[in-house]
N, C-alpha and C positions, 0 to 999 in steps of 0.2 A: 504494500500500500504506500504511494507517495507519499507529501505533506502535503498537497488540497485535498487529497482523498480523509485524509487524516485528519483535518481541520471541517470538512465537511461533514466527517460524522459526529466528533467531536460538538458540532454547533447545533447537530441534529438531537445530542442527546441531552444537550440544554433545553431546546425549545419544548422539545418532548416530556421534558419532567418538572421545567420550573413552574409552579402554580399548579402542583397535581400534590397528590397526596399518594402517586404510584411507588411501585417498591421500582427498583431498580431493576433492568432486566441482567442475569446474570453473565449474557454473553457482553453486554455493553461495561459490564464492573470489572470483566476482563481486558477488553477491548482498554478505556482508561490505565488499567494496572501496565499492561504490555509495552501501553505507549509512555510512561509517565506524566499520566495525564492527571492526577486525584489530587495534586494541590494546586493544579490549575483552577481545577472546578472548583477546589473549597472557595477558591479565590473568586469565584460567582457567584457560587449556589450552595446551602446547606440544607439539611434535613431535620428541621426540629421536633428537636425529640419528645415534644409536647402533644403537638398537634399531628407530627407526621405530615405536613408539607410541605417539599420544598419552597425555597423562599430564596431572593437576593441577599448575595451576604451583608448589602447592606440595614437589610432588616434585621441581622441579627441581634440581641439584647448582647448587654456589657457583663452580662453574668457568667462569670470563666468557668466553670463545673459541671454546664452543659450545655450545650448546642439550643436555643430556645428562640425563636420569634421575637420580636418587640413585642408582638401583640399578646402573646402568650402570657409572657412576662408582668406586662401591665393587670391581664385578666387577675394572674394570681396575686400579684401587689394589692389589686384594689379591692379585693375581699378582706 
């Protein structure tokens, strides 16, 4: 596989899971691994471990202990 092939599916498996609540498909989590692609992604997209959907990393909360949403975050604060 090139690097546009490479970048292409790479961008396909952003679009694919950001704003889903999908698990990841296990050939795609290899596909990342193979290519050294998983802190690329972190550097996009996480998986909060709250809600279970992916999300911009810039939505992440500032809470280091676990991977969690702003929105998440706030939900449990404001209780």
């Amino acid at each position: 596989m090139n690097q546009p092939e490479i970048e292409a599916r790479f961008n396909g498996i952003i679009e694919s899971m950001q704003g889903t609540c999908m698990s990841m498909d296990p050939e795609d989590q290899e596909f990342l691994e193979n290519n050294d692609l998983c802190d690329r992604l972190d550097e996009i997209m996480f998986n909060c471990e709250t809600c279970g959907w992916w999300a911009e990393a810039s939505e992440q909360s500032e809470q280091e202990d676990q991977q969690t949403c702003q929105e998440c975050y706030d939900d449990a604060n404001s209780e």
